[in-house]
C-alpha positions in Angstrom: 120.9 77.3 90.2 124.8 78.0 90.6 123.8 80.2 94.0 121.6 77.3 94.8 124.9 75.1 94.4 127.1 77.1 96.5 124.9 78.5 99.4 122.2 75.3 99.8 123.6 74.2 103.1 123.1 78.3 104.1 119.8 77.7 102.9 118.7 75.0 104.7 119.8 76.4 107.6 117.5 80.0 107.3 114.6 78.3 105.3 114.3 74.9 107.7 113.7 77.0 110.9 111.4 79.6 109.3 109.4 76.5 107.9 109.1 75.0 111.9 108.1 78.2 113.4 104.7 78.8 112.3 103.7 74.9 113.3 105.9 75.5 116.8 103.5 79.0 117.2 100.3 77.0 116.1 100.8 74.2 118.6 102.7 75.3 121.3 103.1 73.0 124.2 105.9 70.8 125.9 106.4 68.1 123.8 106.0 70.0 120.6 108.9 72.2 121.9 111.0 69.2 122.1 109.5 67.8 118.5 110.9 71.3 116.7 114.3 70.8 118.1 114.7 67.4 117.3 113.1 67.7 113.9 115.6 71.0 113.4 118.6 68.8 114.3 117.5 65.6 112.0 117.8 67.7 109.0 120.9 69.4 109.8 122.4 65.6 110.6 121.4 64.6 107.6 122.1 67.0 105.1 125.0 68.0 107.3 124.5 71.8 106.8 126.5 71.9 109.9 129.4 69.8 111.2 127.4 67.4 113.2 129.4 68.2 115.9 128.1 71.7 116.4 124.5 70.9 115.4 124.7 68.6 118.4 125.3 71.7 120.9 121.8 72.7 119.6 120.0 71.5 122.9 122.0 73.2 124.9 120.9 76.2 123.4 116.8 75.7 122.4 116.0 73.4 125.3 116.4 76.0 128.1 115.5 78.5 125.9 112.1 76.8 125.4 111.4 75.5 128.5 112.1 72.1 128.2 115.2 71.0 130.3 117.1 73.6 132.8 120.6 74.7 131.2 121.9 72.3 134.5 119.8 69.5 133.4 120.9 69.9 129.3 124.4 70.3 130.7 124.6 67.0 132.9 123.4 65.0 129.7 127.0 66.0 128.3 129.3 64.5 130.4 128.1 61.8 132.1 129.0 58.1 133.2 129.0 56.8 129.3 130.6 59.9 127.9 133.2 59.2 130.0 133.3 55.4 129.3 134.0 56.4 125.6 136.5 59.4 126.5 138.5 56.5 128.1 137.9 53.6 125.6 139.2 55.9 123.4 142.4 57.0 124.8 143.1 53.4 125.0 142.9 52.4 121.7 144.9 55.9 121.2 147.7 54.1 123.3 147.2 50.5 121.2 147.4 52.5 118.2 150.6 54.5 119.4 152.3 51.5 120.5 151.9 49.5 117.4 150.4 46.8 119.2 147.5 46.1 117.0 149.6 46.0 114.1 152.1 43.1 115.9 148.4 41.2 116.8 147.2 41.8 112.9 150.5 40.3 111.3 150.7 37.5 114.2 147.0 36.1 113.0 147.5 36.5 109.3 150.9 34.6 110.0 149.8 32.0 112.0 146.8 31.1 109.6 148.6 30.7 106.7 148.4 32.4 103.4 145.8 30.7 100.6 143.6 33.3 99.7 141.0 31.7 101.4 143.2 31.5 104.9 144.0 35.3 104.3 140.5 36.1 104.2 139.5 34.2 107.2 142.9 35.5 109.3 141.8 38.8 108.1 137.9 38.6 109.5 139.0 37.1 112.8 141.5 40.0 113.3 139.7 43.0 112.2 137.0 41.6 113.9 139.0 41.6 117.2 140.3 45.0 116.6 137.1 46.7 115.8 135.8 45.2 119.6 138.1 47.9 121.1 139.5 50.6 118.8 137.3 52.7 116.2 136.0 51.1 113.2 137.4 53.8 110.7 141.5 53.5 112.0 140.9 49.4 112.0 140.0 49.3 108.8 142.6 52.4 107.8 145.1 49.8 109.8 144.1 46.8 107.7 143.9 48.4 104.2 147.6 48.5 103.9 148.6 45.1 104.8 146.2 43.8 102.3 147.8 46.0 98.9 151.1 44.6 100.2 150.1 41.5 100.1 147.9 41.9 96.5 150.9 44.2 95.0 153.6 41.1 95.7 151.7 38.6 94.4 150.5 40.6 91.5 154.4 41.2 90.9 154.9 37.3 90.3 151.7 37.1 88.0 149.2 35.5 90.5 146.7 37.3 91.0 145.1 41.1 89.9 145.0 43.7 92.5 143.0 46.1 90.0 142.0 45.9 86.4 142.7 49.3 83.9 140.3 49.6 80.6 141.7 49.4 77.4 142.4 52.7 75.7 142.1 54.3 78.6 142.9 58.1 78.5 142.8 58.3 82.6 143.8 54.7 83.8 144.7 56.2 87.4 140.6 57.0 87.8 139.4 53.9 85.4 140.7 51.2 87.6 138.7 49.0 89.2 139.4 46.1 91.5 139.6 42.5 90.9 137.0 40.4 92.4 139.7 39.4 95.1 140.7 43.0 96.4 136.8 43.2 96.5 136.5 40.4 98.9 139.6 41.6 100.6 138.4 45.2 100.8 135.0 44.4 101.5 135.5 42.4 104.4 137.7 43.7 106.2 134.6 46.7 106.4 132.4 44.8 107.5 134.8 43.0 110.2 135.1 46.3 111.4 131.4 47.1 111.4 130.4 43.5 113.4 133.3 43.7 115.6 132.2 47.3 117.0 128.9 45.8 118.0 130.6 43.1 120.1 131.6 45.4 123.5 130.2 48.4 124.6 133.0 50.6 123.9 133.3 49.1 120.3 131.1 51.8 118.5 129.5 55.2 120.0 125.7 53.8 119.0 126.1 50.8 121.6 127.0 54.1 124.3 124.4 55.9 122.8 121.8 53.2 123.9 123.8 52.9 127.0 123.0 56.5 127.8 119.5 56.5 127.0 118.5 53.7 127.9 119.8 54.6 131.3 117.7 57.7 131.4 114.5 56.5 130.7 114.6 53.4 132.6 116.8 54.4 135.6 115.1 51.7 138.0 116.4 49.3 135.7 119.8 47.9 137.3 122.4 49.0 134.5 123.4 48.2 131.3 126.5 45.7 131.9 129.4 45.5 129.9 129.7 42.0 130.8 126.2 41.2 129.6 126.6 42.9 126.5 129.4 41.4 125.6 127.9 37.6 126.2 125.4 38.4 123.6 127.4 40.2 120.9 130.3 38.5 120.9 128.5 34.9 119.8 126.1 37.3 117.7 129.2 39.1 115.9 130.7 35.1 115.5 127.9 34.1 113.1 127.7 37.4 111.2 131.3 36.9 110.7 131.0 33.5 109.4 128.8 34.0 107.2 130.0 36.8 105.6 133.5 34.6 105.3 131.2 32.3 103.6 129.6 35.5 101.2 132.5 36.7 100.2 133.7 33.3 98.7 130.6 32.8 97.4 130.9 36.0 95.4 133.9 36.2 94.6 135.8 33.7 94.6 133.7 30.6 93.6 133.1 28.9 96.4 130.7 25.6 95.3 131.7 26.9 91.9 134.8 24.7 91.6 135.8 25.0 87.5 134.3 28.9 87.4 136.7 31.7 86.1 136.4 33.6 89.9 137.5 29.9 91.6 140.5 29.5 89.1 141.7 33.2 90.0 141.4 32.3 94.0 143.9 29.4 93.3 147.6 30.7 94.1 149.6 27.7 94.2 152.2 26.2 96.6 154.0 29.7 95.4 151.6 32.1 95.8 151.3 31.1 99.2 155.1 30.8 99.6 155.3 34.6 98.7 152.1 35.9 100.6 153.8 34.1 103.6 157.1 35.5 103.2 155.3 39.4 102.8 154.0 39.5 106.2 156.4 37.3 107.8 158.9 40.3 106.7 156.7 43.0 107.7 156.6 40.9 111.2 160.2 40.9 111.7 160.5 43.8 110.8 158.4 45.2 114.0 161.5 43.6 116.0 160.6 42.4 119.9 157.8 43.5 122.1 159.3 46.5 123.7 158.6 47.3 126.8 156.1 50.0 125.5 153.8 47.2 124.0 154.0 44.8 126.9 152.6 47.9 129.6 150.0 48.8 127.0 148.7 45.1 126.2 149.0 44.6 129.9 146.9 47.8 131.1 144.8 46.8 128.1 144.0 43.5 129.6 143.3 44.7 132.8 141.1 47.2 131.7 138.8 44.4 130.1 138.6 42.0 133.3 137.8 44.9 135.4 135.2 46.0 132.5 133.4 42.0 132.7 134.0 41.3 136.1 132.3 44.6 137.2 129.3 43.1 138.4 129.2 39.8 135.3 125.9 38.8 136.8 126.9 34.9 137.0 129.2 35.6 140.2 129.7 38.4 142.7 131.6 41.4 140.8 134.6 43.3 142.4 131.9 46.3 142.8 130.1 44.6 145.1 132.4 44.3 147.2 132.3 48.1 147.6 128.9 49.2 149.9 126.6 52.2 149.9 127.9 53.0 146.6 127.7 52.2 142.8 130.4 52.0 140.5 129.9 51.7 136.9 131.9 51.0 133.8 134.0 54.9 133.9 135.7 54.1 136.9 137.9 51.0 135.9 138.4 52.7 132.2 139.9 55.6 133.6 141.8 54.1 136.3 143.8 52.6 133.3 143.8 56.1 131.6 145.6 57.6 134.7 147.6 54.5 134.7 149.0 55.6 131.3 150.1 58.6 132.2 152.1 57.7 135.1 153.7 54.3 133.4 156.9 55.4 131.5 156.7 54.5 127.5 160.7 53.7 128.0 162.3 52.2 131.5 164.9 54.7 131.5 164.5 55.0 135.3 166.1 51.4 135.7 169.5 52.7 135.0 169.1 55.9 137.6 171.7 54.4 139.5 173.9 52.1 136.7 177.6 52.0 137.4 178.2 53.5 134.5 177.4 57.0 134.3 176.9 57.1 130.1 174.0 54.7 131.0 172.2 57.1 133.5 168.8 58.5 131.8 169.5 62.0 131.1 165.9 62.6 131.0 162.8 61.8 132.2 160.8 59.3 129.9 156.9 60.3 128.7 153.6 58.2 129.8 152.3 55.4 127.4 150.3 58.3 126.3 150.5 61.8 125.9 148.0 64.6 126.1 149.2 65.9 122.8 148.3 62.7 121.1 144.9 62.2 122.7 144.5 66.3 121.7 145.5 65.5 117.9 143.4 61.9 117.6 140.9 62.4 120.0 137.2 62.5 117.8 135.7 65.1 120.2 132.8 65.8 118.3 131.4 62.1 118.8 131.3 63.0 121.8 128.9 66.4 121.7 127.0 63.7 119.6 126.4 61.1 122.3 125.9 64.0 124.7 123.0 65.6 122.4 121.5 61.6 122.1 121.4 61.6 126.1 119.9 65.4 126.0 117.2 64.5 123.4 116.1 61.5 125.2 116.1 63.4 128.7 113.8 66.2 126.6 111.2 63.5 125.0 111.1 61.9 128.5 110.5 65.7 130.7 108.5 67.0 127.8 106.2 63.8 127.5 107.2 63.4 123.6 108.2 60.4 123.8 105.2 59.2 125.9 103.1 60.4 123.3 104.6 59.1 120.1 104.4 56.1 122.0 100.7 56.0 122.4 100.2 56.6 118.9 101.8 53.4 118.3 99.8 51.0 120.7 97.9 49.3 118.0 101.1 47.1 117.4 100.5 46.0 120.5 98.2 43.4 118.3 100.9 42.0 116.5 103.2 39.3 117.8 106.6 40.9 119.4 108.7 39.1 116.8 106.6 40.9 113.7 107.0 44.2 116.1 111.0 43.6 116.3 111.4 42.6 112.6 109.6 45.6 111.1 111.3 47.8 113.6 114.4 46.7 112.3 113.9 46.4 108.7 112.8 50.5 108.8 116.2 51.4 110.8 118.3 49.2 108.7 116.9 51.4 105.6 117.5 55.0 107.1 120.4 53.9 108.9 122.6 54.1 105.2 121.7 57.6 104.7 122.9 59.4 108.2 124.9 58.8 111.2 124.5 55.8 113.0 124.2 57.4 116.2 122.9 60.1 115.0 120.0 58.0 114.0 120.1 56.4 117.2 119.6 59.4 119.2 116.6 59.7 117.1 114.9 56.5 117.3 115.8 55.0 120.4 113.6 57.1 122.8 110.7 56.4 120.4 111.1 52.8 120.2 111.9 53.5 124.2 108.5 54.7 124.8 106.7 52.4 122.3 108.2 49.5 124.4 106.3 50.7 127.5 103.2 51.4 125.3 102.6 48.1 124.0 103.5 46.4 126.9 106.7 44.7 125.3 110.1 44.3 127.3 112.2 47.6 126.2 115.2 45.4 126.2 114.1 43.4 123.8 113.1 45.9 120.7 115.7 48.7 122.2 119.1 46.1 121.6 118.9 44.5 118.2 117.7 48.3 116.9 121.0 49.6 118.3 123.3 46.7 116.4 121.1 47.2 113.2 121.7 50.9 113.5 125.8 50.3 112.8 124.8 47.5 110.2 125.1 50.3 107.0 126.7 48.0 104.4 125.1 49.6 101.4 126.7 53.3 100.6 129.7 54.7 101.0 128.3 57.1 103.5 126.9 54.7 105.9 130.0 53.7 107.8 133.4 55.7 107.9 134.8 51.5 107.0 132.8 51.7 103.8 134.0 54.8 102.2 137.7 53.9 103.5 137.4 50.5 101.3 135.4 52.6 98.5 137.7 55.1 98.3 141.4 53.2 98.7 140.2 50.3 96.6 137.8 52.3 93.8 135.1 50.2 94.1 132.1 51.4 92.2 128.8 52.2 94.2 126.6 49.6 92.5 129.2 46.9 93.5 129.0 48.4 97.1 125.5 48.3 97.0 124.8 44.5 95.0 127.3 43.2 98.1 125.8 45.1 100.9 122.3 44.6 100.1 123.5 40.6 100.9 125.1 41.9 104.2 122.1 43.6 105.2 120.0 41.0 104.9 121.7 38.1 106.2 122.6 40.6 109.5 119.2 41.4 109.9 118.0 37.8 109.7 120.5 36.9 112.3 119.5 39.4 114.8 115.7 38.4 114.2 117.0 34.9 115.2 119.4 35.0 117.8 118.0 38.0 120.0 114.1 36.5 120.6 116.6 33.2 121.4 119.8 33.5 123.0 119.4 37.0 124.0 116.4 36.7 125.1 117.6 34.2 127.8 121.1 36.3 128.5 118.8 39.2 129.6 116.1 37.3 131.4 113.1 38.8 129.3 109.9 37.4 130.2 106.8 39.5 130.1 106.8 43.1 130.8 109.0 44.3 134.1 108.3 46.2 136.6 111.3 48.5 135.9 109.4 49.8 132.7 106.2 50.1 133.9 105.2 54.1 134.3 102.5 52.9 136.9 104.7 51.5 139.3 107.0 55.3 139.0 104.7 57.1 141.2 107.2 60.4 140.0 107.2 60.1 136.2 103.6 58.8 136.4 102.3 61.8 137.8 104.7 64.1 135.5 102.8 62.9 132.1 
């Protein structure tokens, strides 16, 4: 048992293949090469018996090796129009992060709502939400944890509220803490926040590229996924969730329609409670000092980057890339326009003063970009992105090897059931295995399925293929499913079964939601009506004759 303990990941990793040989020798053909690598990966993702970024290099290993893509084709899958769309969203929010500028916009909002507990909350939501649209969901919630203990911590010092609560007797009151019910709230949303606001742009998580990607490869008569388009239908989407989890949390904890409960009285700070919670972050704001000149050319390239992102080609007028003939230009080129951009845009005006009177005033040196490649080496999360290249190769493998086609085909008797029953038990099933993996690493795994099962039952891919890429971010129930969950669990002590009481509430309101507003309002932002042309295998006289 105690060499089981120390050497099970080694296990897995001799024992898992040496089970999948025999059934890869017994029924050898195409698409059973391509099941064995993917079934190989899904149990090192999930156990992680290797870092996830180096089981996601796997493919570019086993799929030449067994005939299923070329070492060129595995290769292309890896660097590719979306890789490079997150590469570059990335490096941006690197330069929003170096720049401070997120933490100017996260005290502005909590300033200018004001500072009940109840405005905190709803300042913080609307914040982290808009943070989490372009920066990673782990560093906006790392960003936000801090603000909220200084808040807690100062209004804890003047006896107005708990920030944690210590057992009696307690031999080890550093571990035996737990939080009040308002750092819960606190904590608790601002993970979520995160979680919803990712799902709002394209860039905002690596799932919504990782659909992106292969989506694009196995409908690539389709005419694109468009940032624009996305961002029509997750921004409203993300508005609700966010609501209503503003709503849950008071509900919860802090006794909203329960007027004369204990959890209600706590939530009450006074006239000087809010007095001293407004004087914390107005403080913390000053003490920023003005926008230097650093912010304003990283807010500014920031901005710019998002109009050329939704003006692209926005669908409801004639985009700046269609202005452009005989070519195509997709969401990479704008992003790292701006990344070059950074580079070449000094962090400090020195050059102004190259030719000041006074020669103490001359810049001596040169100054450094907004960004510099030693900061995008150090904070750069490179292994997300052998992940979304590994999603890309998997789904070009199912699609060459004609896996996917026939996983499909095994699941045409839904084809009886109405679309929305097809949808809802299609989320419900990735909402459950979604808590216990990656997000995109389950992604790459059930998006060419449900791909394929699209075209099988004769259903609009769009339509089962979106909502199942939000749902796969919505983990709200473990401390594993989202980085922004084991942050809050972790800095705020919060036991699992609180974790899991709240986020079973998250999961099903977010689901309910998405079972609403996508067979709605989504349906109408993309146009789905029937099945299209685009999907149809019959009317792609290539990939029709492949399978």
């Amino acid at each position: 048992l105690q060499f089981v303990k120390i050497y099970w990941k080694t296990l897995i990793i001799i024992i898992w293949p040496l089970v999948l040989i025999p059934v890869l020798i017994t029924y050898d053909s195409p698409e059973m090469r391509c099941g064995i690598v993917i079934l190989l990966m899904a149990m090192f993702w999930v156990t992680e018996a290797l870092p996830m970024g180096i089981t996601s290099l796997i493919p570019l290993v086993l799929f030449p090796a067994l005939n299923v893509l070329s070492s060129q084709e595995t290769c292309i899958c890896y660097m590719n129009d979306t890789i490079m769309v997150f590469f570059g969203g990335l490096v941006v929010a690197i330069a929003i992060e170096n720049s401070k500028l997120h933490m100017r916009i996260a005290l502005g909002v909590m300033k200018f709502v004001g500072c009940s507990h109840r405005r905190l909350l709803a300042g913080l939501l609307v914040v982290t939400t808009l943070l989490g649209m372009w920066i990673s969901n782990s560093a906006c919630t790392a960003l936000m944890v801090p603000i909220i203990f200084t808040v807690l911590q100062e209004l804890e010092k003047e006896g107005l509220t708990k920030v944690f609560i210590v057992k009696e007797n307690s031999d080890d009151p550093e571990n035996d803490k737990r939080p009040s019910k308002i750092t819960k709230a606190y904590l608790l949303a601002t993970a979520y926040s995160a979680t919803f606001g990712g799902t709002t742009t394209l860039v905002g998580t690596g799932t919504n590229l990782t659909f992106k990607g292969i989506f694009e490869t196995f409908f690539p008569r389709y005419d694109g996924i468009s940032f624009t388009r996305w961002m029509i239908f997750g921004t409203p989407q993300a508005i609700v969730q966010i609501f209503i989890t503003y709503l849950y949390m008071l509900t919860i904890y802090m006794g909203l329609f329960r007027p004369n409960s204990k959890d209600a009285q706590e939530a009450r700070i006074g006239i000087e409670g809010q007095y001293i919670a407004n004087r914390v972050i107005e403080e913390k704001y000053n003490s920023l000092g003005k926008m230097s000149w650093h912010e304003h050319a990283v807010s500014f390239l920031f901005f710019l980057c998002a109009l050329l992102w939704f003006f692209r080609k926005p669908g409801f007028i004639m985009g700046w890339s269609d202005l452009i003939d005989n070519t195509t230009i997709k969401d990479s080129a704008p992003v790292l326009l701006i990344v070059i951009l950074m580079f070449v845009v000094p962090k400090e005006p020195r050059f102004l003063n190259a030719f000041h009177k006074d020669a103490n005033k001359r810049p001596i040196t040169s100054s450094e970009g907004l960004i510099t490649w030693k900061m995008i080496e150090s904070k750069m999360p490179w292994s997300l992105m052998f992940l979304l290249g590994s999603g890309f190769a998997i789904s070009k493998g199912s699609n060459t090897s004609c896996l996917a086609k026939k996983v499909g085909q095994l699941l045409i008797p839904l084809k009886n059931y109405p679309p929305i029953l097809v949808l809802f038990l299609t989320l419900l099933f990735i909402s459950s295995i979604t808590e216990f993996t990656s997000n995109i690493g389950i992604a790459n795994i059930v998006l060419p399925v449900i791909a394929q099962m699209s075209v099988s039952i004769k259903i609009d891919p769009l339509y089962l293929m979106i909502p199942s890429t939000i749902i796969c971010s919505y983990a709200f129930r473990l401390p594993f499913g989202t980085p922004p969950n084991a942050i809050v669990t972790m800095a705020g002590h919060i036991p699992v079964t609180n974790l899991m009481f709240t986020g079973c509430g998250s999961t099903i309101y977010s689901l309910i939601v998405l079972i609403i507003m996508f067979p709605t309002y989504g349906v109408y932002i993309y146009k789905i009506s029937g099945f299209p042309d685009w999907a149809n295998p019959e009317m792609d006289p290539i990939k029709n004759m492949h399978c």
